[in-house]
N, C-alpha and C positions, 0 to 999 in steps of 0.2 A: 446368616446368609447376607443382611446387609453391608456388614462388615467386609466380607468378601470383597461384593460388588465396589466398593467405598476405594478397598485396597487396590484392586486391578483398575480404577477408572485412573487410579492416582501414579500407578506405572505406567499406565496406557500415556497418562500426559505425560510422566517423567521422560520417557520415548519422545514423545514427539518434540518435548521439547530441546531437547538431546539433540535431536537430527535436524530440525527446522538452524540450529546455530553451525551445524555442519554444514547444510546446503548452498549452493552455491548460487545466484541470481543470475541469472541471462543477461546481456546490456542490449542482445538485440529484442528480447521477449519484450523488456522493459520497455524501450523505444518504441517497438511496436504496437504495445497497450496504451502510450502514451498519444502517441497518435490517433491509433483509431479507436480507445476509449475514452480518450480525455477530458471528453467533457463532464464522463460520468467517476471521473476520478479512478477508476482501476489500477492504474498504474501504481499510486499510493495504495492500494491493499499489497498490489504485488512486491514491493518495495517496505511494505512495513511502516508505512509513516504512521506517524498520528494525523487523529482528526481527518481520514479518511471518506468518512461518509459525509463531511462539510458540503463537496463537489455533489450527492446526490441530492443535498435540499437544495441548495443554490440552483440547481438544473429545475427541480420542481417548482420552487418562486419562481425561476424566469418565466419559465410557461406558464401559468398561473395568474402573472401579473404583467403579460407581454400584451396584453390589449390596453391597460393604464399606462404604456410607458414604462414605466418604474424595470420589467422586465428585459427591457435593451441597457440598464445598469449594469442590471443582476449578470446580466450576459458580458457584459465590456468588464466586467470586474472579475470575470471565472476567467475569462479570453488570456487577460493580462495572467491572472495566477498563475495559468496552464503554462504559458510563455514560460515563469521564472522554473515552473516545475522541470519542464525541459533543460532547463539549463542546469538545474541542479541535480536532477536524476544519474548523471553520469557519476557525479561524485558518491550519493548517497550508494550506488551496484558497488562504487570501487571498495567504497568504506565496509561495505558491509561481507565483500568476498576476501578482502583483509582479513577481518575481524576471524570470520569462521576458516582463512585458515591458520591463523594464529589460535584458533580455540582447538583446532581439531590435531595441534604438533602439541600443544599442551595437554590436552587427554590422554596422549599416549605415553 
């Protein structure tokens, strides 16, 4: 029986991971998360980055350590990241709706 389970959890991923390199990324979703989540990094899940959850401790030190001071760093230091992310996000949708569909004429 475990065996089973072992084998369909291992299709279930083979699937998913199959179709997540077909899918294609939105520029306006993206932009949009970038904006109005950006502090908390979303945009980089939705985008696939690495080191994604960076932006959610960085948010929890600022507030954390925003009555020392030390928290209007932590803040000026995501502010700036968030900036370069923006600018790079456009590239990172183009790259990645290339890629899948360069992956999805090679499947066929």
């Amino acid at each position: 029986m475990m065996q089973k389970i072992e084998k369909f959890i291992s299709c279930l991923s083979n699937y998913y991971q199959e179709n997540a390199k077909l899918a294609k990324k939105n520029m306006l979703l993206a932009y949009g998360l970038w904006l109005i989540f950006g502090f908390l990094g979303i945009h980089r899940f939705y985008s696939n980055q690495r080191f994604a959850w960076v932006y959610i401790i960085l948010s929890l030190l600022g507030y954390l350590t925003l009555f020392f001071g030390l928290g209007f760093l932590i803040f000026l230091a995501e502010f700036v990241w968030w900036l370069i992310d923006g600018v790079r996000l456009y590239k990172l949708i183009k790259t990645h709706n290339t890629e899948a569909k360069t992956y999805k004429i090679y499947k066929k």
